[in-house]
GUTOR-950651 format. One record per residue (C-alpha): residue number from 1; residue in three letters; x, y, z. Coordinates in steps of 0.25 Angstrom, whole numbers, plus 5000, padded with zeros to 4 digits. Example, Ala and Ser with C-alpha at 12.3 -4.5 7.8 and 13.67 -1.06 7.14 Angstrom:
! residues 2
r num->1 | residuo->ALA | u->5049 | v->4982 | w->5031
r num->2 | residuo->SER | u->5055 | v->4996 | w->5029
This chain:
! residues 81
r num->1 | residuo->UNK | u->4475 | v->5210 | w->5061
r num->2 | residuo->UNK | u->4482 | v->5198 | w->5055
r num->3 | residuo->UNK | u->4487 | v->5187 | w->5063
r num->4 | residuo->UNK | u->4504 | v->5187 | w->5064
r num->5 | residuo->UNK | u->4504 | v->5174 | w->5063
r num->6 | residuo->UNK | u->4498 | v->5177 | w->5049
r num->7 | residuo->UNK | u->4505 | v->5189 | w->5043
r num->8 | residuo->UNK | u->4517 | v->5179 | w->5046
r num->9 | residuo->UNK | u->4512 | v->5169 | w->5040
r num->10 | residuo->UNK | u->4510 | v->5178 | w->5028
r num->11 | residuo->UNK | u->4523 | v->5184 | w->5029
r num->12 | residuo->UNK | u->4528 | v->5171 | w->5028
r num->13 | residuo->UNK | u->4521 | v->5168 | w->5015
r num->14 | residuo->UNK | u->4523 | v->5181 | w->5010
r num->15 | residuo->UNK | u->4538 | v->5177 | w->5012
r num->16 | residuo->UNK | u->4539 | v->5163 | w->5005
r num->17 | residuo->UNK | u->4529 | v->5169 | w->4993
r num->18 | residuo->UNK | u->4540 | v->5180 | w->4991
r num->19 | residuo->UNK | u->4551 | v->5170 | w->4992
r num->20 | residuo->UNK | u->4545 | v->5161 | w->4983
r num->21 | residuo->UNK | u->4540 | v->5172 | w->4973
r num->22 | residuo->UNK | u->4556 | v->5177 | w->4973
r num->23 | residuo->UNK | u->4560 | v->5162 | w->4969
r num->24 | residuo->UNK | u->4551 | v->5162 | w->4958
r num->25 | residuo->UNK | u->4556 | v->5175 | w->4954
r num->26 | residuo->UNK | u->4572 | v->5170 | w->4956
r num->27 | residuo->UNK | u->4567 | v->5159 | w->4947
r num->28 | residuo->UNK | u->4565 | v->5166 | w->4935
r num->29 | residuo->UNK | u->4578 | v->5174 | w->4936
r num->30 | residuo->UNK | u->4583 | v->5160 | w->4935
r num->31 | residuo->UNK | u->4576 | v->5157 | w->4923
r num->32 | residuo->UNK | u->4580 | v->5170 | w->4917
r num->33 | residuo->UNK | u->4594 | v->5168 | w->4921
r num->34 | residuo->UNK | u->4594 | v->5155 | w->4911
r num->35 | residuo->UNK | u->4587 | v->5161 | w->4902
r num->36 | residuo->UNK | u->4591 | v->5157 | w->4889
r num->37 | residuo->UNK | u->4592 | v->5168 | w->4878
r num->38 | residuo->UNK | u->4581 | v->5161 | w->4869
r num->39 | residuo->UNK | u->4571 | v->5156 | w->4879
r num->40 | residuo->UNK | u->4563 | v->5144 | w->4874
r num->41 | residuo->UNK | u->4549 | v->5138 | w->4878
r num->42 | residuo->UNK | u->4556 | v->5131 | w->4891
r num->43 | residuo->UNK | u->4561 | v->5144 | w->4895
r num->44 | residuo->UNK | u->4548 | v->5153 | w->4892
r num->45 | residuo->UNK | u->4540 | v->5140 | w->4898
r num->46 | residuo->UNK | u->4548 | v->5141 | w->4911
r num->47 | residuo->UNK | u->4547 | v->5158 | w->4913
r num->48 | residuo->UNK | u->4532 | v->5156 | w->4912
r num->49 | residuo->UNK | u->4532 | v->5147 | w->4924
r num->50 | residuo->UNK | u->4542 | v->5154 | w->4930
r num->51 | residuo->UNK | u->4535 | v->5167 | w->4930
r num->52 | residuo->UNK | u->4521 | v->5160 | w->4932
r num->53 | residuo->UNK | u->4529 | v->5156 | w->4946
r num->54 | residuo->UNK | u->4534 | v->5170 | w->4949
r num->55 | residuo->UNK | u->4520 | v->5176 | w->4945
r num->56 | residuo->UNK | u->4514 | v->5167 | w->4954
r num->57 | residuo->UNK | u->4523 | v->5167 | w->4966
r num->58 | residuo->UNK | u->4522 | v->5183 | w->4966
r num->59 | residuo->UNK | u->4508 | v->5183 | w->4968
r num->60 | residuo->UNK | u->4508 | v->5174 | w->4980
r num->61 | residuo->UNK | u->4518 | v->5183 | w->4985
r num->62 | residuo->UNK | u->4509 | v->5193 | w->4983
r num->63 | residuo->UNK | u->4497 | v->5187 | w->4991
r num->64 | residuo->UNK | u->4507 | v->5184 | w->5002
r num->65 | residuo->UNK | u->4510 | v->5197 | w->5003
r num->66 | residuo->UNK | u->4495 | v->5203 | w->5002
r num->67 | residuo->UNK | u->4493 | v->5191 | w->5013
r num->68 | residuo->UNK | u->4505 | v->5197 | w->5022
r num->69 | residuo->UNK | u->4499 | v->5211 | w->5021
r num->70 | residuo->UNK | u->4510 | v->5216 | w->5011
r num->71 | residuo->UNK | u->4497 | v->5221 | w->5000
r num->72 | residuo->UNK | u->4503 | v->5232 | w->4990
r num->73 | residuo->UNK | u->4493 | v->5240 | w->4981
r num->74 | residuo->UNK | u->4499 | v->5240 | w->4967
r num->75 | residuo->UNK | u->4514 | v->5242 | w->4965
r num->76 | residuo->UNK | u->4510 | v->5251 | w->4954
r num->77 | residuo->UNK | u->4513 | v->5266 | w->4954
r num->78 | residuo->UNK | u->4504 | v->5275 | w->4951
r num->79 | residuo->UNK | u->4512 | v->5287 | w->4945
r num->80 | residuo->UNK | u->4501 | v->5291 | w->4933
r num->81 | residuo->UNK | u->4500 | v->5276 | w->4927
């Protein structure tokens, strides 16, 4: 059985990995938001790390997740695919 100490502990990472995950994410609606119409190699340059962040910041949200006991299988549905 896992100590409480612990599970809090990883609830508590769990918590800053989502809230940092949801900033990175709030951060490309931003960028989109200033979007111009014709994007040029700043902007493109610019959605690439933004999306690299996102990308990055999910899967540590994920592994906190796993770490606080909150594992999902597959998300996927299996209705003859």
């Amino acid at each position: 059985m896992t100590e409480p100490a612990t599970t809090a502990d990883d609830r508590d990472l769990l918590r800053r990995a989502a809230a940092a995950h949801a900033s990175a994410a709030a951060d490309i609606e931003a960028f989109l938001r200033r979007l111009p119409e014709v994007p040029g190699a700043a902007e493109i340059t610019e959605y690439a790390n933004l999306v690299t962040r996102e990308e990055r910041l999910r899967a540590d949200r994920e592994a906190a997740a796993d770490a606080a006991g909150l594992v999902i299988g597959s998300l996927e549905s299996d209705q003859g695919t």
